[in-house]
C-alpha positions as CSV (number, residue, x, y, z in Angstrom):
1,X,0.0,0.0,0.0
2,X,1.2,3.6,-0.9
3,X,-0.1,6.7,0.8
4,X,-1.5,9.1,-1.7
5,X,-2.1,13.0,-0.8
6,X,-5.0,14.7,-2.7
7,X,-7.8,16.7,-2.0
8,X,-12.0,16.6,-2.7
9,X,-13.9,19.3,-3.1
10,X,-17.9,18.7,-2.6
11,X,-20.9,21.0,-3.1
12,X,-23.8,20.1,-0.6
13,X,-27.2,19.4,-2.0
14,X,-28.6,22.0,-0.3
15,X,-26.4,25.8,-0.3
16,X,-27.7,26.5,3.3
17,X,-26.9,23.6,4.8
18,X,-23.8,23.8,7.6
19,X,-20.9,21.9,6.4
20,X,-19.9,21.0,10.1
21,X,-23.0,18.8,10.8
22,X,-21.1,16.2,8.4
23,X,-17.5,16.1,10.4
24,X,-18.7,12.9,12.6
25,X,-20.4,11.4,9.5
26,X,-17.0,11.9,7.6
27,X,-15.2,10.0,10.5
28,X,-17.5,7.1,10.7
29,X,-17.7,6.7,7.0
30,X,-13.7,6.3,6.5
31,X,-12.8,9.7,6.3
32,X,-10.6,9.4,9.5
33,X,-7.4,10.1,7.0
34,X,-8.5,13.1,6.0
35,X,-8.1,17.0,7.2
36,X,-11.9,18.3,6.8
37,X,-12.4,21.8,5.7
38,X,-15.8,23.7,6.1
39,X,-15.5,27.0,5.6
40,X,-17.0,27.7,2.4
41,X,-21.0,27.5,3.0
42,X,-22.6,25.2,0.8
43,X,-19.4,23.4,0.5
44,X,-17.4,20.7,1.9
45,X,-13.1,20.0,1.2
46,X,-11.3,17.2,2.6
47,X,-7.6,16.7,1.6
48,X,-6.8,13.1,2.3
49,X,-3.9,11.1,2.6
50,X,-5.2,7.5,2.1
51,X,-3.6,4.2,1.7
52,X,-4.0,1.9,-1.3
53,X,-2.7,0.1,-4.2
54,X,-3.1,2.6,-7.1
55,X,-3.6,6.6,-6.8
56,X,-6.8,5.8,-9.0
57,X,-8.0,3.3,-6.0
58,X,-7.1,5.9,-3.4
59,X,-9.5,8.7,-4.7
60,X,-12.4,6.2,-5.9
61,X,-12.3,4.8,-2.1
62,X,-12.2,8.8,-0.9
63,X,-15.2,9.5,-2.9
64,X,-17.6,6.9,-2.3
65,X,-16.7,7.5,1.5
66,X,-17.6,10.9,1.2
67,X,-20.9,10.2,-0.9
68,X,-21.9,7.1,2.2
69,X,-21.7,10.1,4.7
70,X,-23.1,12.7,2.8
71,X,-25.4,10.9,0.0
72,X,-26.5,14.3,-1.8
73,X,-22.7,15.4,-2.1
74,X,-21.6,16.4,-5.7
75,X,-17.7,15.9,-6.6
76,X,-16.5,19.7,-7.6
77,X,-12.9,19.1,-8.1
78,X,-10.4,17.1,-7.4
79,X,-6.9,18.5,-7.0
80,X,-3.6,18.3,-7.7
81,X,-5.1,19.0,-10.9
82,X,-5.3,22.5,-12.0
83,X,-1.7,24.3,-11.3
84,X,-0.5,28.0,-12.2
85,X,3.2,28.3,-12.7
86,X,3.9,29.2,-9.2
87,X,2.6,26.3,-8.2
88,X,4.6,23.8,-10.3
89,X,7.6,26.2,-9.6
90,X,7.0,25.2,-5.8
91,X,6.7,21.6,-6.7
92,X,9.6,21.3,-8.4
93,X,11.9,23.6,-6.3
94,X,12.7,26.6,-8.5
95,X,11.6,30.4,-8.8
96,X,8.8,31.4,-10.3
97,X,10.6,33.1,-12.7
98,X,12.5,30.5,-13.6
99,X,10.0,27.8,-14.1
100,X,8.6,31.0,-16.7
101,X,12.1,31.0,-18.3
102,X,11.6,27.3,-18.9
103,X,7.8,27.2,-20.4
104,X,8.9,30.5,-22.5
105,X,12.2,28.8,-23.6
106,X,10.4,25.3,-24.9
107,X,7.5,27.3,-26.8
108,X,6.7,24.4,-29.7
109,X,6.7,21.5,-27.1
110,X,6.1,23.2,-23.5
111,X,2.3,21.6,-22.7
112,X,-1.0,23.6,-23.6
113,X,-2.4,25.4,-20.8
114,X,-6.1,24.7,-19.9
115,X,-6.8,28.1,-19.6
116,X,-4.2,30.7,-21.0
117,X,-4.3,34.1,-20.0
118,X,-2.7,36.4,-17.5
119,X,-3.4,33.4,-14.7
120,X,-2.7,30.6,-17.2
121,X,-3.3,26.8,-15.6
122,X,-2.7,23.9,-16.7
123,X,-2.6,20.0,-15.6
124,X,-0.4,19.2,-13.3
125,X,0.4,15.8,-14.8
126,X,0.6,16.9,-18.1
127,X,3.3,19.6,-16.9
128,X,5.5,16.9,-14.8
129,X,5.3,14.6,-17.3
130,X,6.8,17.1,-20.0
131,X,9.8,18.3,-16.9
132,X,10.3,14.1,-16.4
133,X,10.9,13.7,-20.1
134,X,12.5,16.7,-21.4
135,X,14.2,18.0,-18.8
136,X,15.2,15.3,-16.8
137,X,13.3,15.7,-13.6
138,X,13.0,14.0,-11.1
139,X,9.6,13.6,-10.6
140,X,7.9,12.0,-7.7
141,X,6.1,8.9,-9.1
142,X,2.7,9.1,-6.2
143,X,2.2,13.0,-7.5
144,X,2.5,12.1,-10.6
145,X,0.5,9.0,-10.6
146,X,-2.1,11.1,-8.2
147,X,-2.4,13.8,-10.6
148,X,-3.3,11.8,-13.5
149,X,-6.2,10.2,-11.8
150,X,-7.6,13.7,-10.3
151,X,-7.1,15.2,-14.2
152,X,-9.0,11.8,-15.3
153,X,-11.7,12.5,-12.5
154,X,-12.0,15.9,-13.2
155,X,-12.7,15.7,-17.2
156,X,-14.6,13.1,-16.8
157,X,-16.8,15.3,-14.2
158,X,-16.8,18.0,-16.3
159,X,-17.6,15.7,-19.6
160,X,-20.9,14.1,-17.5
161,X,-21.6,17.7,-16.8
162,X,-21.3,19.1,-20.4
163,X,-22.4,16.8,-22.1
164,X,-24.8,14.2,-20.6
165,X,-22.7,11.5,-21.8
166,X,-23.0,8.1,-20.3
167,X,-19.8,7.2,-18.4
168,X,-18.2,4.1,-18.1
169,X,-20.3,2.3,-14.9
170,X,-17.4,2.0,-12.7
171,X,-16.7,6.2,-13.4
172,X,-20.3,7.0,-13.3
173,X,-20.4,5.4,-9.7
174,X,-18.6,8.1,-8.7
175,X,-20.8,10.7,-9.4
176,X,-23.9,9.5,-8.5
């Protein structure tokens, strides 16, 4: 088993209701791994750091606690997905500025940003990936493994939202 860090982010099925009266839920459902934020009303974060054998296994398990405590919870986002360059700059151990240097300096192969603009973001696997292979990073293997299954959650999510499309049954469990 490997210990995966990554965070949920939940919207309530009601705005009004008070996060906090699901805390003791959260613990008696599994959630006892995880740090449970409720400061947002209407909302509900929890960044976990659960066991398991895949990254993939450790945020399915996370979410379908989460959903047995709180059945009318709806999966927002999951994160380490969506990363500005400060962000991967931290990761990685470098300046801001020069984690810019590098993106600028690799324009024809440097990943696609999901949104580009002054606040440009992009996926945090898709960004490791590219310093592991052509920069010769070393990249932790459980981030990088943990942010391909939150990019894979969260376009999925956002594909069921757009769309309507029928998911795969064992991704549409999630979000039910």
């Amino acid at each position: 088993m490997i210990e995966y860090e990554f965070k949920l982010t939940f919207s309530l099925d009601h705005p009004g209701q008070d996060p906090g009266a699901f805390v003791d839920a959260l613990g008696e459902a599994g959630c006892n791994d995880a740090l449970v934020g409720i400061g947002r009303p209407g909302s509900i974060s929890l960044e976990f750091a659960r066991a398991a054998r895949s990254a993939s296994q450790a945020v399915a398990s996370a979410i379908r606690d989460v959903r047995n405590a709180i059945p009318g919870a709806m999966l927002v986002e999951a994160a380490p997905d969506f990363v500005g360059l400060t962000d991967v700059a931290d990761i990685i151990g470098v300046s801001r500025q020069q984690m810019r240097k590098v993106m600028l300096g690799h324009p024809a192969d440097f990943p696609e940003p999901v949104h580009a603009g002054s606040g440009s973001i992009w996926h945090l696997s898709s960004v490791l990936v590219w310093l592991r292979d052509r920069q010769a990073r070393a990249i932790d293997p459980r981030l990088l493994e943990v942010a391909k299954a939150t990019m894979a959650l969260n376009i999925a999510n956002e594909t069921r939202k757009l769309s309507g499309a029928t998911l795969p049954p064992r991704l549409a469990a999630l979000f039910r």
